[in-house]
C-alpha positions in Angstrom: -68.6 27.4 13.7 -71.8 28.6 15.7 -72.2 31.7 16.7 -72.6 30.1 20.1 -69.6 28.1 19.8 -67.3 31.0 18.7 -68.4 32.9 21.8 -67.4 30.1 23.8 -64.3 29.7 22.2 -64.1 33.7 22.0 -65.0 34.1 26.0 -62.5 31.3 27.0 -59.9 32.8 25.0 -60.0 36.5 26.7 -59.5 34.9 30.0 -57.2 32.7 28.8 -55.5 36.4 27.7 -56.2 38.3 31.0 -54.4 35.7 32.9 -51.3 35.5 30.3 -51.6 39.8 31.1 -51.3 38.9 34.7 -48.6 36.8 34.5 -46.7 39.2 32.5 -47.4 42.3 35.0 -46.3 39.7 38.1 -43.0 38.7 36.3 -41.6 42.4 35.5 -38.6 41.3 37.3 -38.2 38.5 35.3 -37.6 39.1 31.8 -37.9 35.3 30.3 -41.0 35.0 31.8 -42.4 38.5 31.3 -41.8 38.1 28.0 -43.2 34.6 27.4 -46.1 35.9 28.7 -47.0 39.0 26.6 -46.0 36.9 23.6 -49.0 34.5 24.6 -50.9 37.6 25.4 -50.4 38.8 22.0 -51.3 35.3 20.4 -54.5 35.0 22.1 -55.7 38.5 21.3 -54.4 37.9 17.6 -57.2 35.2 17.9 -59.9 36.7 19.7 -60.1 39.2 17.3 -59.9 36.7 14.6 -63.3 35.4 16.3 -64.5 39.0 16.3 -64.2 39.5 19.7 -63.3 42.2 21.9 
């Protein structure tokens, strides 16, 4: 992959992960969801930093 390509993929992936982080925060009162949530969280920052991003 391109170097411009991975940070496309790379950008689109962190705000794919900062709305996955606000989803969790919103949903504190409901566990299911909160924790659906920070596990997407966590597999999207496993793969931005797999892209080496930050």
């Amino acid at each position: 992959m391109d170097n411009q390509k991975n940070a496309q993929v790379s950008d689109s992936l962190q705000g794919a992960h900062s709305l996955a982080v606000l989803l969790a925060r919103a949903s504190e009162d409901d566990l299911p969801t909160n924790h659906a949530a920070l596990k997407i969280a966590q597999i999207l920052q496993k793969n931005i930093n797999a892209l080496g991003g930050q």
